[in-house]
C-alpha positions in Angstrom: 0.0 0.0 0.0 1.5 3.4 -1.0 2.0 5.9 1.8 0.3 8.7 0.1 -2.7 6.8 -0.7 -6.0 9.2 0.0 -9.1 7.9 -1.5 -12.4 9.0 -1.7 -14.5 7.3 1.0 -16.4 5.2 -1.7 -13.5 4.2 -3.0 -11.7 3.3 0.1 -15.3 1.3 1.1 -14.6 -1.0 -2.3 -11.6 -3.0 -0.7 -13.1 -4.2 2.5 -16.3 -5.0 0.4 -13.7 -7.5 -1.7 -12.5 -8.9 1.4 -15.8 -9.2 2.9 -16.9 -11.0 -0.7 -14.0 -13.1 -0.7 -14.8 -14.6 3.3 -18.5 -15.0 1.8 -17.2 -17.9 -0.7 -16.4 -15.8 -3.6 -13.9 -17.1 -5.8 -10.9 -15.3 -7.3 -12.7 -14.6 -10.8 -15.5 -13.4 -9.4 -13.9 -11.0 -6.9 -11.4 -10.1 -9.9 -14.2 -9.4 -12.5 -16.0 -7.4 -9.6 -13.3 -5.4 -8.8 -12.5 -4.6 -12.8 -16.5 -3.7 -12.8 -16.3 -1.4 -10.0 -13.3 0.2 -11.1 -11.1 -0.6 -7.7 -7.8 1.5 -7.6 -9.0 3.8 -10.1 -7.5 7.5 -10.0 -10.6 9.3 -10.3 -13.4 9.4 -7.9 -16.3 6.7 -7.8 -19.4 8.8 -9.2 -22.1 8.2 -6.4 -24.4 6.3 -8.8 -21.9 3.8 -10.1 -21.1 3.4 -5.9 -25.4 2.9 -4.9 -25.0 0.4 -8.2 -21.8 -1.5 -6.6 -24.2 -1.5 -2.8 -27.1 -3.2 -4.6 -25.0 -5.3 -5.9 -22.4 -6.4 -3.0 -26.0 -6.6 -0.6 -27.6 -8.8 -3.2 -24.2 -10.9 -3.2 -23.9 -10.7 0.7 -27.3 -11.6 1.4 -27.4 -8.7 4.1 -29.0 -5.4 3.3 -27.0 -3.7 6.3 -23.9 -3.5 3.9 -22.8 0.4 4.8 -22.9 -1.0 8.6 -20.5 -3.3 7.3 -18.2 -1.5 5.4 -18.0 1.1 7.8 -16.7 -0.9 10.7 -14.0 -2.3 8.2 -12.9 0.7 6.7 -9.1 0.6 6.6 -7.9 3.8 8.2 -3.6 3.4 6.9 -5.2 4.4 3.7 -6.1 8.0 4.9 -2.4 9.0 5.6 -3.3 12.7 4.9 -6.0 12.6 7.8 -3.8 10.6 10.0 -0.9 13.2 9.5 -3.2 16.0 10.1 -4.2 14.6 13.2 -1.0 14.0 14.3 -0.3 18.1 14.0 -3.7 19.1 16.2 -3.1 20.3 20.0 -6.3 19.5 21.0 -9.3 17.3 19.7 -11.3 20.5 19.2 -8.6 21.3 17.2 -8.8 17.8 15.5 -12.7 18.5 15.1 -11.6 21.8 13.1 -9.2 20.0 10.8 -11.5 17.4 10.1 -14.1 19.4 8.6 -11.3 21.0 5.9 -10.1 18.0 5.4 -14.0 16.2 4.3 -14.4 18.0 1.0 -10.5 15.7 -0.4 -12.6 12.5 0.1 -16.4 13.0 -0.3 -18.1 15.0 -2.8 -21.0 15.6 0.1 -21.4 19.1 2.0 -19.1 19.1 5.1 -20.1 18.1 7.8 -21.7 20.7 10.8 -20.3 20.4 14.3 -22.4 21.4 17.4 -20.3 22.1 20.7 -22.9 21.9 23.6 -21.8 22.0 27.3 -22.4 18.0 27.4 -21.7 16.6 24.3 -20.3 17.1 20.7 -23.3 17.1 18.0 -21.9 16.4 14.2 -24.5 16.7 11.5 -23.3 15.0 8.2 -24.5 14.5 4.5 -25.3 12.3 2.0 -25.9 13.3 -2.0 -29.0 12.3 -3.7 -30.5 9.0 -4.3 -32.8 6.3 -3.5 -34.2 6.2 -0.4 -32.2 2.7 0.4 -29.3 4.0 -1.3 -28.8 7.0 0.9 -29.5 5.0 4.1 -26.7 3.2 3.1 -24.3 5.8 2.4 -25.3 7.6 5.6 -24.7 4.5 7.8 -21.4 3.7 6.1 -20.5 7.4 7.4 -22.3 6.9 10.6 -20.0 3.9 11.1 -17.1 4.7 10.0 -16.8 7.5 12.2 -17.7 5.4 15.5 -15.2 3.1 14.2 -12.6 5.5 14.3 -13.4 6.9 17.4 -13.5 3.9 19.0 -10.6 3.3 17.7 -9.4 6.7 19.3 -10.2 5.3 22.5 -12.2 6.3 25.3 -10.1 9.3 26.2 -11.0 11.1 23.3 -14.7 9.0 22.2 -17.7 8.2 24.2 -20.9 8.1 21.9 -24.6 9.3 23.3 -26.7 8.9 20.5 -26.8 8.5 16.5 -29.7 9.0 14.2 -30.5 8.7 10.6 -33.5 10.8 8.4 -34.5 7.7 6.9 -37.0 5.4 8.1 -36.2 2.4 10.6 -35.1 -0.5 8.4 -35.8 -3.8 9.2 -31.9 -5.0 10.8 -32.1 -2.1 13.3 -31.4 -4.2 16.3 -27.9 -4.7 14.1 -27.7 -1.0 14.3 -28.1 -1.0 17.7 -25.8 -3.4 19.0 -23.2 -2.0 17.1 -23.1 1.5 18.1 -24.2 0.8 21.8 -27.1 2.7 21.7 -30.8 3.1 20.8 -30.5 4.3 17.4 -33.1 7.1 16.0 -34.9 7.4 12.3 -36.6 10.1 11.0 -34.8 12.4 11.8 -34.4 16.0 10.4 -31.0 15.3 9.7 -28.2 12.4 10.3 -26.1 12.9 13.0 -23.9 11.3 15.3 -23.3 12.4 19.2 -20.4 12.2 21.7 -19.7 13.2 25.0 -17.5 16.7 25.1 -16.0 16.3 28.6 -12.4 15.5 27.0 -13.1 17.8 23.9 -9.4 19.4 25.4 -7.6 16.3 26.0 -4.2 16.7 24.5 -3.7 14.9 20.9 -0.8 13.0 21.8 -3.3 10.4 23.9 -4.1 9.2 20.9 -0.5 8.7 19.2 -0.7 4.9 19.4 -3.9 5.0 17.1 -2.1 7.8 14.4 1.3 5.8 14.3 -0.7 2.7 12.9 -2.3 4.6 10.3 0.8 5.8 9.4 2.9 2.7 9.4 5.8 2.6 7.1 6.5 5.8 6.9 9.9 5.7 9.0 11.9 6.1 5.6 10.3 9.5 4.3 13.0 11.3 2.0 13.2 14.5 4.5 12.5 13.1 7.7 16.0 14.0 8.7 16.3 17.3 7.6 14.0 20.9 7.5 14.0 21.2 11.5 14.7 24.5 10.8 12.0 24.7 8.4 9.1 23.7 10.1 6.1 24.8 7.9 7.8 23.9 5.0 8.1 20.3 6.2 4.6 20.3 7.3 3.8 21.0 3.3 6.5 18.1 2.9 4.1 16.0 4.1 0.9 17.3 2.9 2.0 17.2 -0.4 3.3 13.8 -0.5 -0.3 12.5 0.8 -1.7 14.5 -1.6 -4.7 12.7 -3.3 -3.9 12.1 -6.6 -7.5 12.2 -8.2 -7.3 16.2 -6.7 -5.3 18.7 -8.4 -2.4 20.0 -6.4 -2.7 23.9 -5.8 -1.7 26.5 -3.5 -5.7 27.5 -3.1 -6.5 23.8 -2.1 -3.9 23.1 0.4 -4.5 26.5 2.3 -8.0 25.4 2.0 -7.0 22.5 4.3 -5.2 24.3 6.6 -7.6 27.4 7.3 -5.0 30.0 5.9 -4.9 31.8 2.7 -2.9 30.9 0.0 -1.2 34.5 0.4 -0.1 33.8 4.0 0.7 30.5 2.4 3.1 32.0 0.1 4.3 34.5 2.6 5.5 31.6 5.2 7.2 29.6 2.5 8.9 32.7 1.4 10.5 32.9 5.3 11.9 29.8 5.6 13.6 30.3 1.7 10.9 27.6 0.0 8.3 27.9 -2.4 5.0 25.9 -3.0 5.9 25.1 -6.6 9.4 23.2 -5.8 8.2 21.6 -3.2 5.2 20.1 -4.8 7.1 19.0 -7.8 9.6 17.2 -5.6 6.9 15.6 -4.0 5.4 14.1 -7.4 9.2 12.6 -8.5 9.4 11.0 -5.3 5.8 9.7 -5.7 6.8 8.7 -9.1 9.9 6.7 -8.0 7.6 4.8 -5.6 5.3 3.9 -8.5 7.8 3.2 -10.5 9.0 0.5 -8.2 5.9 -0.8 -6.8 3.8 -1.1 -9.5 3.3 -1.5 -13.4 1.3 1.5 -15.3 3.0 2.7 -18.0 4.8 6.5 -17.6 2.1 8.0 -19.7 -0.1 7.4 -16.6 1.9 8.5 -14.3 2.4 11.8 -15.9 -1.2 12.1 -15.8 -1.8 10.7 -12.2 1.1 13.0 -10.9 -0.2 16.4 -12.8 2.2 16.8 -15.4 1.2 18.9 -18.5 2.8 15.7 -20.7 4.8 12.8 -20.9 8.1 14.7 -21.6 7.6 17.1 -19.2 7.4 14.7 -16.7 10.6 12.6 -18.0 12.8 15.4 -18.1 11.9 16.6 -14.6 12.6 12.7 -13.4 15.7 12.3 -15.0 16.9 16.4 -13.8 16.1 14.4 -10.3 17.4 11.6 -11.0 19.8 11.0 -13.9 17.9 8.5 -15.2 15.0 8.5 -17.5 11.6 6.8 -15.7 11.8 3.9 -17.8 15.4 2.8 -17.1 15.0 4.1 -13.6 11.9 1.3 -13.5 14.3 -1.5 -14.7 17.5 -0.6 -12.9 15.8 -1.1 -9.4 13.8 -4.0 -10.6 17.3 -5.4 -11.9 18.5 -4.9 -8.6 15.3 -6.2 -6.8 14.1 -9.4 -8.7 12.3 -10.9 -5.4 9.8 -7.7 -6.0 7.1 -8.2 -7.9 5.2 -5.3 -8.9 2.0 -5.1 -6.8 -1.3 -4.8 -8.9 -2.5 -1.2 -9.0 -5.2 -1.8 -7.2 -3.3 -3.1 -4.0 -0.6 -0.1 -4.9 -3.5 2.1 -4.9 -1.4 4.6 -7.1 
């Protein structure tokens, strides 16, 4: 799995919903022509009808109509890098709560969510998009799930759930519902929302360190994590822009976006520590391209696209000014040197 991997939430759903297939009895060619149906490890986003389409389908398959229950307690968090970075930076977790809401619009095409502090407990009021009636029950317990998953996950210091409920009406697994969040769960509601108690709302981050060093396991052997100490926003970008979701275009507006700044002040902090957005960003796609180079087997034409290069040249003559070798001969010198590495299927990559 590549360390910069972000997907979409739909898209991250489609891998656990394989593995869930596969302990269900499915053979390799049917979870293989599945997977090349619904378009698993693809670069771009998962339109939302193509995704209700692939529920229908996998509930059908499964038997089990509480499918987004499902896929939201299996979600795999190492593939949100971005978020678990992110979180690492945050003080507090009402900072966390802050960040979280920038960070919503890189993986779901859905409003933001709203966050309601009360003197009890935290409120947060999330959306689906348009669809069946089924369909966006689905998506909006697949949410609803994934997020007591991670804050279970969290642990108790940080997550303690009061209440969850859903606009749609009470289907007919809601005892399922139930017994997994722990609680009486509500329908027809105004809204979909999810509840949690505030009293550790200013509990310091670093409580939940264990959880953020799993999601970000096997990144010991980033390129600059011995150097910029002196630079300390410009590593932060480091970072950002190497987790950078590859089916979003990479600008200066987006990533101050994130970070609730400007892209002027942006600028203006770079500038300070002697850096610039536009050298670190294209440092950060070669070194993403090396990885895919090694790990898996798309052809440079795709990468260049993938990595948001104008064309195929362009992108070859900034790898070789990098790295003295064209992408191609870079690709078969370390595979020359590595023969016990195969080249992981795209999909697993998730390049």
């Amino acid at each position: 799995m590549n360390a910069y991997l972000t997907p979409t939430l739909t898209s991250a759903a489609l891998h656990p919903l394989l593995d869930l297939l596969e302990e269900r009895g499915l053979t390799p060619n049917e979870l293989a022509e599945l997977g090349q149906d619904w378009e698993v490890g693809g670069s771009q986003p998962l339109p939302i009808d193509v995704f209700d389409w692939v529920l229908e389908q996998a509930s059908q398959h499964l038997g089990d109509p509480a499918v987004g229950m499902l896929l939201g307690q299996r979600l795999d968090w190492r593939r949100f890098r971005l978020l678990a970075y992110l979180l690492s930076e945050c003080r507090t977790g009402r900072d966390a709560l802050s960040q979280l809401r920038r960070y919503y619009p890189l993986i779901s095409d859905s409003q933001p969510p709203d966050v309601f502090i009360g003197q009890q407990s935290v409120k947060v009021v999330f959306y689906v998009s348009e669809g069946s009636g089924n369909c966006r029950q689905t998506r909006s317990e697949l949410v609803a799930s994934a997020i007591h998953n991670v804050g279970t996950q969290l642990g108790s210091a940080f997550y303690r759930i009061n209440g969850v409920g859903f606009q749609q009406p009470a289907p007919t697994y809601k005892q399922s519902l139930d017994r997994y969040f722990g609680v009486p769960v509500r329908f027809g509601e105004g809204c979909n929302w999810i509840s949690f108690s505030c009293d550790h709302l200013d509990r310091s981050m670093r409580k939940a360190a264990p959880f953020l060093q799993k999601m970000l396991e096997g990144d010991s052997a980033l390129p600059w994590q011995a150097g910029d100490e002196e630079r300390p926003f410009s590593r932060k970008l480091r970072h950002i822009l190497y987790y950078w979701p590859t089916c979003l275009p990479m600008t200066k507006e987006a990533v101050a976006d994130l970070l609730g700044t400007s892209a002027r002040t942006l600028t203006r902090r770079l500038q300070e520590e002697g850096s610039q957005f536009s050298t670190l960003s294209k440092q950060c796609r070669l070194i993403r391209a090396a990885s895919a180079l090694k790990r898996t087997s798309k052809d440079v034409q795709q990468l260049a696209n993938e990595l948001g290069f104008s064309d195929r040249r362009g992108f070859e003559r900034a790898f070789k000014q990098w790295t003295g070798r064209t992408p191609a001969a870079y690709r078969r010198e370390w595979r020359s040197l590595h023969p016990s590495v195969s080249p992981q299927l795209d999909a697993v990559a998730g390049f």
